[in-house]
PAKE-42818 format. One record per residue (C-alpha): residue in one letter; x, y, z. Coordinates in pm, whole numbers, plus 32768, in hexadecimal, padded with zeros to 4 digits. Layout:
AXYZ;...
end
This chain:
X0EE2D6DD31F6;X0ED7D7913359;X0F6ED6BB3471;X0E17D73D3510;X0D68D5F63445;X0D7AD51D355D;X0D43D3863528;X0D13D264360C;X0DAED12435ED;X0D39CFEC368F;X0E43CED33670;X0F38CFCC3627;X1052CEAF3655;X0FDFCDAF356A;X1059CDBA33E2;X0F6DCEB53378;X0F8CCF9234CB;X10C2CFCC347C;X10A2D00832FE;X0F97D0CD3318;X100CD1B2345A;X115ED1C03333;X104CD24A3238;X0F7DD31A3308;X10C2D3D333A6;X1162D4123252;X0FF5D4F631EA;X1032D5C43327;X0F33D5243405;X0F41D5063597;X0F56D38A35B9;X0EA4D2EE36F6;X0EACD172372A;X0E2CD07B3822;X0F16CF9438B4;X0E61CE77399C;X0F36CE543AED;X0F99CD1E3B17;X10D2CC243BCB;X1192CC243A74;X1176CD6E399F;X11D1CD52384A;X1209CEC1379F;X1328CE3636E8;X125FCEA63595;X1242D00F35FE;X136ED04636DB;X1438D0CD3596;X131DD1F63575;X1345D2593711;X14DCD22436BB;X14BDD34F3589;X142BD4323665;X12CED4273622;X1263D3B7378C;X133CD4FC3809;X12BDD5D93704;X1158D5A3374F;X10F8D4FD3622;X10D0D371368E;X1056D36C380D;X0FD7D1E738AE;X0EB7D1AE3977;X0E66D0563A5B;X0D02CFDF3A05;X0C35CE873987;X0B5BCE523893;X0A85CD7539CB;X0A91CE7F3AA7;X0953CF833A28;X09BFD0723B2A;X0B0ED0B33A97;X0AADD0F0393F;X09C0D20A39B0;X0AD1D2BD3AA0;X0C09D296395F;X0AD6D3433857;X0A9FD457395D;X0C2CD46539BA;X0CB6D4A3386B;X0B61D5063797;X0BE0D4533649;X0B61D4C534D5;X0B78D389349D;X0B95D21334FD;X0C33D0D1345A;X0BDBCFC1352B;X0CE7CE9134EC;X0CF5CE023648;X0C85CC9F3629;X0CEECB293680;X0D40CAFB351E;X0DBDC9A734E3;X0CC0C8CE3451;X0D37C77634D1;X0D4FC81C3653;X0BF9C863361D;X0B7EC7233633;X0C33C6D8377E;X0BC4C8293813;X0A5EC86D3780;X0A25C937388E;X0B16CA1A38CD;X0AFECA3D371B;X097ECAA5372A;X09E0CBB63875;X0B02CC4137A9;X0A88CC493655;X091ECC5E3633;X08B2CCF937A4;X09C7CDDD3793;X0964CE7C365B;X07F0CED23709;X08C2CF57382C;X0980D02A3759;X0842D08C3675;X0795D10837B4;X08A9D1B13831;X08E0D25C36FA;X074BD2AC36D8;X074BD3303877;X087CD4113813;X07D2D4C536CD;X0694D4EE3763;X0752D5BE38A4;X0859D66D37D7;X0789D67E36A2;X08E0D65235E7;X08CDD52034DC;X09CCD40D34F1;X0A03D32333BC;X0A1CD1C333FA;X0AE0D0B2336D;X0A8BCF4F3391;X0B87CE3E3334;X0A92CD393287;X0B4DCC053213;X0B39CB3D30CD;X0B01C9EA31BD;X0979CA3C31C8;X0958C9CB3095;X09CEC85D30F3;X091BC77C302C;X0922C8462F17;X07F4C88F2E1D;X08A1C9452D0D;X09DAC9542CB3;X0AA1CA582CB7;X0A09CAEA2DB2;X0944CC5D2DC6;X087ECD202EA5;X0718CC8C2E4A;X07C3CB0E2EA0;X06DCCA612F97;X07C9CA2330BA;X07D3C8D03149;X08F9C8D9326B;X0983C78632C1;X0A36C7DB3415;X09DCC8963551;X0AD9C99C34D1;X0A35C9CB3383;X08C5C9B03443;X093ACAC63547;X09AACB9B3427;X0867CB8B3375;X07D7CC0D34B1;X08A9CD4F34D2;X0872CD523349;X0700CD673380;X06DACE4334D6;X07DCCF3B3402;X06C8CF3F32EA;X05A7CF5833C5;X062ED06A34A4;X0668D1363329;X051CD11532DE;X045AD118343B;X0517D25334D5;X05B9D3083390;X072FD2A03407;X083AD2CE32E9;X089AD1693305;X0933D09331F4;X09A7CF4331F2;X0B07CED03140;X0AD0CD5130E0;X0C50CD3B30D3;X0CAECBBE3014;X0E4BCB3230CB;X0F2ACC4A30CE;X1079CBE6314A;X11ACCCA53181;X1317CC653266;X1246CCC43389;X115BCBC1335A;X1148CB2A34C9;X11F8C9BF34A1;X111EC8E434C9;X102BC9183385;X1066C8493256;X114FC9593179;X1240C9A53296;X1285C8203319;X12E3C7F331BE;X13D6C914317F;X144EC8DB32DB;X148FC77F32AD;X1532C79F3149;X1620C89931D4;X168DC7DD3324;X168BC6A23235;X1762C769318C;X1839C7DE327C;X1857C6813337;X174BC6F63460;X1661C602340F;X1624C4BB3342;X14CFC48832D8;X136FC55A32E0;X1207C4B43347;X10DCC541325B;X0F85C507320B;X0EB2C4E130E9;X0FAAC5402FEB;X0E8DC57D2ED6;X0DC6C68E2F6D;X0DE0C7C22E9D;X0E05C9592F31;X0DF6CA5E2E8D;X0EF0CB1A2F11;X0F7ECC862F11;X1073CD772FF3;X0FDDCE083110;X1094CF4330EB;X0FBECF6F2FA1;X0E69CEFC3081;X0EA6D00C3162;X0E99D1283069;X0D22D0913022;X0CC4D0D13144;X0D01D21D3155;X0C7ED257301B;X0B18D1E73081;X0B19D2D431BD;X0B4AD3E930C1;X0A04D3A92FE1;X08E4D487301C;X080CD33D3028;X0862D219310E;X0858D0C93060;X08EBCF6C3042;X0A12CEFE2F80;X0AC3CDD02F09;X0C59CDE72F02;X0D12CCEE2E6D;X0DEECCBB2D33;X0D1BCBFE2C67;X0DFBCAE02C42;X0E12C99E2D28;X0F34C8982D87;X0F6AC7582E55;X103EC72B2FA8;X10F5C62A2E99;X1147C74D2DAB;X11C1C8002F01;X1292C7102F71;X1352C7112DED;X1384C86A2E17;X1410C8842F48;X14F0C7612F3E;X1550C7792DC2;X15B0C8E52E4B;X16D5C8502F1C;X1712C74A2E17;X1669C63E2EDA;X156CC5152E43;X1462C53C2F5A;X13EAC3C22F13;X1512C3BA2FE5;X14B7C4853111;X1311C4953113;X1280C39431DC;X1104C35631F4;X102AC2FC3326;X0EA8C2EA3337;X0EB8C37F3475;X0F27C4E333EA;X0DD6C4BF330A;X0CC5C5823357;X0B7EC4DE340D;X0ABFC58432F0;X0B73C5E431A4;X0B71C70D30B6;X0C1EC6AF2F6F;X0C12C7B92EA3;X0BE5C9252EC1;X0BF0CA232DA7;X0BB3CBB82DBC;X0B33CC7A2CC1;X0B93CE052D2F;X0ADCCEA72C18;X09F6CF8A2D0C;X0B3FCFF32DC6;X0C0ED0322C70;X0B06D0F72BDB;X0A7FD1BA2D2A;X0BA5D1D42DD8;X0CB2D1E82CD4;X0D6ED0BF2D60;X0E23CFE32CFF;X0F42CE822D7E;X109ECF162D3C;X116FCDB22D8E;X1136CC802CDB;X1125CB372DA3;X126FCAF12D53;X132FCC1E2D87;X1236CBE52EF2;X12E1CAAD2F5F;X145ACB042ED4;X1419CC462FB9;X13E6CB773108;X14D5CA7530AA;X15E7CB84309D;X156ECC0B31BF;X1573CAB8328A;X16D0CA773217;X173BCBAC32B4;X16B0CB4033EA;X1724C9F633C8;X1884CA8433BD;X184BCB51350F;
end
């Protein structure tokens, strides 16, 4: 691949930022990535790439914009004139999302028009295509109709994350078939990995199990212990989406792993892993439940397998040992 394939990253810093910038860097792409600039700036996720060189080599370069601010999108496609664009930026936590609706419908369903616009703007004036990548999210389907889950499910979102997701879900579609864009859609199901930011479900367990472990901490406050993920690695999510950029045809996928577990099962993994009884350490509160619940969600990745050629590589529980050994080594720091 020629390092002249350039790609755009929004929320380059998150989990799959960083993954994918990993990915995208390893095929011989120039990596650009939008960084918001803010009081506290966390690039603890991609630091390691700028400390191998790539930053100096020309490879991985950072850009300040926001998904809020229209203007900015336009000037970064017209800066760095991307082949294409994988648009992860988002306020991605689904229980923040009902304490900041608002700033969760700017980011992640307004921002994808501002980015589809800027995108559209940029094509018609340079008259070179860009590929887009939306991150869709298995939470649309909330209150599930069919289980598992495919791309014909009705969605029915049950928080103003999974709502604002069905939005940039839906403008992404519309923009593919009203203005011709190569746009596809990745309804990614919980991918989790040791830079899974700390406070979703996965990582405040293997945290917890290895401070517990390491005499840090005592006990760990959880939620409804029954509701089932289907969860994967997002290092394996990441490939996806760089395999749907490369079709000839934009369209939308399901990614998942086909199989489903509880935050119960979770917390036995983890904690077994350190030879702990988590009935021990896992405490339950109401107030860590959700306002509006989704118990059970279930991917079936047949399209993607079949289309795309791809396929989960780590099982759920090689998954959790993975961030538990990764949490005990910063437990020990």
């Amino acid at each position: 691949m020629s390092a002249s394939r350039r790609a755009f990253i929004t929320g380059i810093s998150g989990q799959d930022g960083s993954y994918l910038a990993e990915f995208l860097l390893s095929k011989g792409y120039e990596v650009h990535g939008m960084l918001r600039r803010t009081s506290h700036l966390s690039r603890a996720r991609i630091d390691g790439l700028c400390e191998r060189g790539a930053a100096s080599e020309g490879c991985l370069q950072l850009h300040y914009g926001d998904m809020t601010d229209s203007m900015s999108l336009v000037r970064l496609m017209r800066d760095i004139q991307p082949h294409e664009v994988y648009n992860l930026a988002a306020q991605s936590h689904v229980r923040i999302s009902f304490e900041q609706p608002n700033y969760t419908a700017e980011v992640s369903a307004l921002g994808v028009l501002g980015m589809l616009d800027a995108i559209r703007e940029f094509q018609h004036q340079s008259g070179q295509e860009v590929r887009f990548y939306q991150a869709s999210s298995s939470e649309m389907f909330g209150n599930v109709q069919e289980s598992p889950q495919r791309e014909t499910t009705p969605f029915a979102p049950r928080s103003p994350y999974g709502v604002a997701k069905l939005y940039g879900h839906w403008i992404t579609v519309n923009y593919r078939e009203s203005y011709g864009l190569h746009a596809s859609s990745g309804i990614l199901f919980n991918h989790e990995s040791p830079r899974r930011g700390e406070n979703f479900v996965t990582r405040k367990v293997t945290q917890a199990a290895a401070r517990i472990k390491r005499g840090l901490q005592k006990t760990v406050t959880l939620g409804n212990l029954e509701a089932r993920r289907d969860w994967g690695f997002a290092g394996d999510f990441v490939k996806a989406m760089w395999c749907m950029l490369q079709q000839d045809k934009p369209e939308d996928y399901v990614i998942a792993t086909g199989s489903s577990h509880s935050v119960r099962e979770l917390c036995q993994i983890a904690f077994e892993h350190v030879g702990l009884d988590y009935h021990d350490y896992v405490e339950h509160d109401v107030r860590f439940e959700r306002p509006a619940e989704v118990d059970h969600l279930l991917g079936d990745a047949r399209k993607a397998r079949e289309i795309l050629g791809w396929k989960p590589s780590i099982c759920f529980k090689d998954l959790i040992v993975m961030m538990v050994e990764s949490d005990l080594k910063l437990a020990a720091k």
